[in-house]
C-alpha positions in Angstrom: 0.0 0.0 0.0 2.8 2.3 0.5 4.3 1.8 -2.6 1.3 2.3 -4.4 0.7 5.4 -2.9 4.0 6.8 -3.8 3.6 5.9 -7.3 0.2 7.4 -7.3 1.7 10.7 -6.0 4.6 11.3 -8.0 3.6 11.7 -11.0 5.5 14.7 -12.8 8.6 15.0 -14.5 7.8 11.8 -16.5 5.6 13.4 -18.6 2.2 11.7 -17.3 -0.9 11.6 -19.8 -3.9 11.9 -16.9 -5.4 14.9 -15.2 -3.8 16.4 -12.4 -5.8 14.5 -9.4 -6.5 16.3 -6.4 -8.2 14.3 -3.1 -10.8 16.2 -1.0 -11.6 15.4 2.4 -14.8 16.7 4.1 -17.2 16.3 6.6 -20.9 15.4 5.0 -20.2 17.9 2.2 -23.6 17.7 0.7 -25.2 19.0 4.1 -22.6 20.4 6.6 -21.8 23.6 5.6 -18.0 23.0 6.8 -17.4 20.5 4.4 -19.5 21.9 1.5 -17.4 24.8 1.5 -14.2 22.7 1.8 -15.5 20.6 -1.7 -16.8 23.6 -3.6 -13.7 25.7 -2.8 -11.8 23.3 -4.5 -14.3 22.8 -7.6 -13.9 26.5 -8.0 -10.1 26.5 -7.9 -9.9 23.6 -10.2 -12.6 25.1 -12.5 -10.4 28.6 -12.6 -7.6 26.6 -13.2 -8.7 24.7 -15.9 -10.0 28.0 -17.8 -6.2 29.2 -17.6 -4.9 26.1 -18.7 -5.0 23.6 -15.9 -1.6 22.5 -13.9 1.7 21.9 -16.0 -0.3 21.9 -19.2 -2.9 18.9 -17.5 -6.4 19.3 -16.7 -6.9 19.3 -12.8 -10.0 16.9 -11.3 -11.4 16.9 -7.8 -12.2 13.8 -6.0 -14.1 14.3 -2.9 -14.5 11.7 0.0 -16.5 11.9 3.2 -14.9 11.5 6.4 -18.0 12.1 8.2 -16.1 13.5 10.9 -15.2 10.5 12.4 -11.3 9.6 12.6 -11.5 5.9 11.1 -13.5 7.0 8.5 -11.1 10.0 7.6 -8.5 7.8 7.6 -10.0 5.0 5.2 -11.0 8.0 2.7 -7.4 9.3 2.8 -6.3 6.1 1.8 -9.2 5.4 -0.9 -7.8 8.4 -2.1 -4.2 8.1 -2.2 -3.7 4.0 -3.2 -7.4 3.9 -5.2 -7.4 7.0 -7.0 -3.8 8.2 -7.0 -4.5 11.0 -6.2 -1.3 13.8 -6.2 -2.1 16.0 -3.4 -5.0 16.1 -0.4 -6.7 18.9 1.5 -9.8 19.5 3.9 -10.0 17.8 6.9 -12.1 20.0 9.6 -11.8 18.2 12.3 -8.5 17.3 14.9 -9.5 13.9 16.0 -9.7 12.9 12.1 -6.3 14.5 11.3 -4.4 13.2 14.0 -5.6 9.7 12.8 -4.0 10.1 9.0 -1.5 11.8 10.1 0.9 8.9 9.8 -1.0 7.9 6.7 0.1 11.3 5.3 3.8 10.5 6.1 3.5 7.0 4.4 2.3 8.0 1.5 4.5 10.5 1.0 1.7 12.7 -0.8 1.5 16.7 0.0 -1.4 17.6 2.4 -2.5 21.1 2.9 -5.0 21.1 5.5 -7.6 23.5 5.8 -9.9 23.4 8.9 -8.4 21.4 11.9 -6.3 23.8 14.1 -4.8 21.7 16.5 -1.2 22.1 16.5 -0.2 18.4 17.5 0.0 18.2 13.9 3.4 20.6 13.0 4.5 19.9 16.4 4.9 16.4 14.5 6.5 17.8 11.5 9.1 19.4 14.2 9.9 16.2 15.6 10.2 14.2 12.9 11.0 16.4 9.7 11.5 13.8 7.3 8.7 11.8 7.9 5.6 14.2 8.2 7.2 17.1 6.0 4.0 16.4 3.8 1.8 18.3 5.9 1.2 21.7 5.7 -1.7 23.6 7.1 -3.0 26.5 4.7 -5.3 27.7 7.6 -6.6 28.6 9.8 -3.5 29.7 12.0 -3.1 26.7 14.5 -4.8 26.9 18.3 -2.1 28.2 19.7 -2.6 31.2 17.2 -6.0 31.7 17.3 -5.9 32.0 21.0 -2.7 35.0 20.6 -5.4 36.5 18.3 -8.3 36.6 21.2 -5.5 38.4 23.1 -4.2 40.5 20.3 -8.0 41.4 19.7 -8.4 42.1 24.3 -5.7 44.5 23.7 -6.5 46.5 21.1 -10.5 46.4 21.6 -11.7 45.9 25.1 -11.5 49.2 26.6 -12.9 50.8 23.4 -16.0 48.1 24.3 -15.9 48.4 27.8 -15.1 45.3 28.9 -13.0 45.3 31.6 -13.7 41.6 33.1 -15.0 38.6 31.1 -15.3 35.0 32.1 -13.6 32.4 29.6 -16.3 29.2 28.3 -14.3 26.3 26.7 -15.9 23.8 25.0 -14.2 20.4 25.9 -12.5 19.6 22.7 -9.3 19.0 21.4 -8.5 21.9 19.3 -9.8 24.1 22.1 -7.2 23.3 24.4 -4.1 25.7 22.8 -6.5 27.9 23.1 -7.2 28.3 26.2 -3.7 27.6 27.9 -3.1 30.8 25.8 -5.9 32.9 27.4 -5.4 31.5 31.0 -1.7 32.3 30.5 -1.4 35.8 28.4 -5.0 37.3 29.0 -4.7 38.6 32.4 -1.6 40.2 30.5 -3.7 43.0 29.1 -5.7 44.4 32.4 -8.8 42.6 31.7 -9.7 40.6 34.7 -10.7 37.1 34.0 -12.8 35.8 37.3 -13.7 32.4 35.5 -11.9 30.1 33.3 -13.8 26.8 32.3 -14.0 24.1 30.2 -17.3 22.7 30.1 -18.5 18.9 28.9 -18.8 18.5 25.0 -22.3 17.4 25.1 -23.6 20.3 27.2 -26.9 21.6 25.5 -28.5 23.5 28.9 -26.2 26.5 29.5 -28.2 27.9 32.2 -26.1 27.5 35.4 -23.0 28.6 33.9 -24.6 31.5 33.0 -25.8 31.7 36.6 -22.3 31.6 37.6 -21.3 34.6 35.2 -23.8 36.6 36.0 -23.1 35.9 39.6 -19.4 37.2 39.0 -20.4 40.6 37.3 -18.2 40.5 34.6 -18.4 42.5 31.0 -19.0 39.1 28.4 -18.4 35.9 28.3 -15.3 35.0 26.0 -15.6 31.6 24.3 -14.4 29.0 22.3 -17.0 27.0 20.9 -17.8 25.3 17.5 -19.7 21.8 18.5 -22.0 23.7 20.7 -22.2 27.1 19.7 -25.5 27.2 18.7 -27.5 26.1 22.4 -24.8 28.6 23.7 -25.5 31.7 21.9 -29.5 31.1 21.1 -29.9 31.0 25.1 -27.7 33.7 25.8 -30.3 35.8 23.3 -33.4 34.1 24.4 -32.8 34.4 28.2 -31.4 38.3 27.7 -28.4 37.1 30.2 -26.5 40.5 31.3 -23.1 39.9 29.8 -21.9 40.7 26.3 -21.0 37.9 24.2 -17.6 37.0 21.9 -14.6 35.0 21.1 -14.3 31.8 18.3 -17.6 30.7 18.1 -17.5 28.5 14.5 -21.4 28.1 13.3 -21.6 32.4 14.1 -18.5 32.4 11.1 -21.6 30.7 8.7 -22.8 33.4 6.3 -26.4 31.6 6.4 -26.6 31.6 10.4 -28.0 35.0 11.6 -31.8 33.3 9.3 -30.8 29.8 10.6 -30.9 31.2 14.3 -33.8 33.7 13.7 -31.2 36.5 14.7 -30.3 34.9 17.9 -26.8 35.9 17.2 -27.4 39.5 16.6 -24.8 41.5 18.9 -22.4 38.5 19.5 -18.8 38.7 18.2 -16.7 35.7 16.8 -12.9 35.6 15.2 -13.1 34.4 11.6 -10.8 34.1 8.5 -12.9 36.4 5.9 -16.2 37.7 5.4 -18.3 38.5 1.8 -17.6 42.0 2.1 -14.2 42.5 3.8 -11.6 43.2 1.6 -8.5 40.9 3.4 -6.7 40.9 0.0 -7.2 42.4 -3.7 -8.7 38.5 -3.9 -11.2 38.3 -1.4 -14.2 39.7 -2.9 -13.5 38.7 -6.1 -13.4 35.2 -4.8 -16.5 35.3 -3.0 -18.2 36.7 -6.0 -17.4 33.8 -8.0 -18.2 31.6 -5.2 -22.0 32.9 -5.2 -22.6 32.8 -8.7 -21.3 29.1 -9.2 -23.7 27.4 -5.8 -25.8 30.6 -4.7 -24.3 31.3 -1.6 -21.6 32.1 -0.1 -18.9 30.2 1.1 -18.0 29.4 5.3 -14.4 30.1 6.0 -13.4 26.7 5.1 -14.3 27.7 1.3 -11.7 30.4 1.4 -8.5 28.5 2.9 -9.3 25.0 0.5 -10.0 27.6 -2.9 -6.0 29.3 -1.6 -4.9 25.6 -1.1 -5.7 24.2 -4.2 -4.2 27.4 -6.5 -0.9 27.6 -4.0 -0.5 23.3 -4.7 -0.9 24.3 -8.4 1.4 27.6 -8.5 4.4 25.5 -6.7 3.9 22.7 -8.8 4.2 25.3 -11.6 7.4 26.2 -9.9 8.7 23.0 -9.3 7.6 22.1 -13.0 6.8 18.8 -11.1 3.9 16.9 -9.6 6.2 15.6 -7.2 6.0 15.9 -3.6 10.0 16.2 -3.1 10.1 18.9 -5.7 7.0 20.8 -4.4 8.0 21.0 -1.4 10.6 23.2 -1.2 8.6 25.1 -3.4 6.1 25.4 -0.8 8.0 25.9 2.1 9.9 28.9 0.2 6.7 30.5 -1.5 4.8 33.8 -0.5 1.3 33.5 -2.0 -1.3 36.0 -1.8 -5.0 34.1 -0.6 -8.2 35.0 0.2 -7.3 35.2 3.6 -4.3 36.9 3.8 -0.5 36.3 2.8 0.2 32.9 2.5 4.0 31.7 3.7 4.8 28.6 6.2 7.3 28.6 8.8 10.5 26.6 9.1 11.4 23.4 9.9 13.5 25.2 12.8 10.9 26.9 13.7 8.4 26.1 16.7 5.5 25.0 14.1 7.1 24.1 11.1 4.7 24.3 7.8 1.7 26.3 9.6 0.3 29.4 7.9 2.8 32.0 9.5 0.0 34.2 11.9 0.8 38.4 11.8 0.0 41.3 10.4 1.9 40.9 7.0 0.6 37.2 6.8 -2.7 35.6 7.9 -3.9 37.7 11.2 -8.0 36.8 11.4 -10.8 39.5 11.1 -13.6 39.9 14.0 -16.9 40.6 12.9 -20.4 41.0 15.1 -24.0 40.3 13.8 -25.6 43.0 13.0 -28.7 43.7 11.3 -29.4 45.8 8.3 -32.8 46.4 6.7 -34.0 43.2 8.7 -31.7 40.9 7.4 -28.4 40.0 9.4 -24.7 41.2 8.4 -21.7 40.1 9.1 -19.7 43.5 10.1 -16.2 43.3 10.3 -15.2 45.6 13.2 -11.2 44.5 13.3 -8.7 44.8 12.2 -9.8 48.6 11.4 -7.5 48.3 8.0 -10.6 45.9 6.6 -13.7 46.7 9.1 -16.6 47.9 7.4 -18.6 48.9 10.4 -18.1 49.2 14.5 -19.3 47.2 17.5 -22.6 47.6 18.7 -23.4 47.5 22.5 -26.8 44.6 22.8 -29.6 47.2 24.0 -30.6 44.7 26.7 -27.7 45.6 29.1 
């Protein structure tokens, strides 16, 4: 199996007669909004790609696979995908359970990987460890964990006095990817003057947020500031619903979904979340256009994961351009070396030397996520970027209720 799967990937210099094969893993794509946006963003880049005259002269073809979000699963795709199809490079993958289980699939099939929606950043610490073995992986966003929890802080520092909130309360979900993230706020937020009464990470089935609300409210603080994807939803529509005297904000993934302001019946209206890009913030000359495009071809638009698979797929293409080679060896290096300008910001990977070799580099002149709040404009919700102030398009608004 191994040696299928490195003849499968590395076709290139030979000359080879088929299509340019790219492998697509996502969750349910055909309802899950994460995943749809992972397998369109690559249709769209193939599409583009093919209308300029595909990859080294080849038409490119997607294949996409379901991993259902479970880890066994992702890991049986992968391989469908690498030894069935032959594919020559992957991408997706949402969730961090499922990549740390092909993880060492990756590394034995020595095919590129650029991930683009599990943050947890087990998977470059890997790539530290062992160079040789998992230098296959790269993750094309979001920035790992441990990033987007120096961005909650980088967003404290700059924004919370303007907002007024001098003490919040920090709600984890219990999940893998959240943990960076928090050992970052329990360890750096304090840092900018905000004072931080309650840290917790709460069970990942809790539906009932009632008496940790209790508890914030007890403790007076400003807004709750949380991490939450899985359970999101319960958390925000009973914050709303019960008109609980705190503001809320922080990662929250299904608030990032164009469609969820209708989906919640504006239950979000007033909360805050971290995201990679928005319809109508201009992150680079690229990201309007792209979501454009992306709305005319499936009539919506796209959830982050759209934007970092579409910037995947063309960066695979332009260093396999570079490399004039399909071949993971040569496109490597031409990956490791590039500085490719996404839908979500500048595109570059750090060292092997460094702490998380082949992540997104996270800062100001690379990928540094927007914040945006729910808002609502001639009864229909917006998402309103409010920072950085370089690509806001509006301002926080204070929820009446408090």
């Amino acid at each position: 199996m191994s040696l299928a799967g490195c003849l499968g990937s590395s076709s290139g210099d030979g000359g080879p007669s088929g299509p340019v094969k790219i492998g697509v893993l996502a969750p349910e794509p055909s309802k899950n909004p994460i995943g749809g946006s992972i397998a369109n963003g690559a249709k769209l880049a193939a599409k583009q790609l093919n209308q300029n005259g595909g990859v080294l002269g080849k038409d490119v073809k997607v294949i996409v696979k379901d991993t259902k979000e479970d880890p066994s699963t992702g890991k049986s795709k992968y391989q469908e995908l690498t030894v069935g199809e032959s594919v020559d490079f992957t991408t997706g993958i949402f969730t961090s359970e499922v990549l740390l289980n092909v993880m060492d699939s990756i590394a034995q099939q020595q095919t590129v990987h650029m991930g683009t929606g599990a943050a947890t950043p087990e998977a470059t610490t890997k790539v530290k460890h062992d160079y040789e073995k998992y230098k296959y992986f790269f993750r094309t966003g979001p920035v790992n964990s441990h990033y987007l929890g120096t961005n909650m802080v980088d967003f404290a520092k700059s924004q919370f006095d303007s907002m007024g909130w001098s003490s919040v309360a920090v709600l984890a979900e219990d999940y893998t990817w959240t943990k960076p993230v928090t050992s970052v706020l329990k360890n750096k937020l304090s840092d900018t003057g905000v004072d931080v009464p309650i840290t917790k990470r709460y069970a990942s089935g809790t539906k009932n947020f009632s008496s940790i609300y209790d508890d914030i409210e007890s403790a007076g603080v400003d807004a709750a500031y949380v991490v939450m994807a899985h359970t999101g939803t319960a958390a925000v529509v009973q914050w709303k619903k019960q008109q609980r005297q705190f503001e809320f904000g922080g990662i929250h993934v299904p608030m990032q979904f164009p469609s969820y302001y209708g989906s919640t019946d504006g239950a979000c209206r007033y909360a805050l979340t971290q995201n990679s890009a928005t319809p109508n913030a201009k992150v680079t000359k690229k990201t309007v256009p792209f979501t454009n495009s992306y709305e005319k071809e499936y009539g919506k638009y796209p959830v982050y994961t759209g934007y970092i698979t579409f910037d995947a797929v063309k960066q695979y293409a332009a260093a396999a351009k570079s490399a004039d080679s399909r071949k993971a060896k040569k496109v490597i290096p031409k990956l490791e070396s590039s500085t490719y300008t996404g839908t979500t910001g500048i595109l570059k990977y750090y060292g092997k030397n460094e702490k998380y070799p082949h992540d997104v580099v996270y800062g100001k002149d690379a990928v540094w996520p927007i914040w945006l709040q729910w808002q609502e404009n001639s009864g229909s919700g917006v998402q309103q970027a409010v920072w950085p102030s370089d690509v806001a398009t509006g301002s926080y608004k204070k929820p009446p209720w408090i």
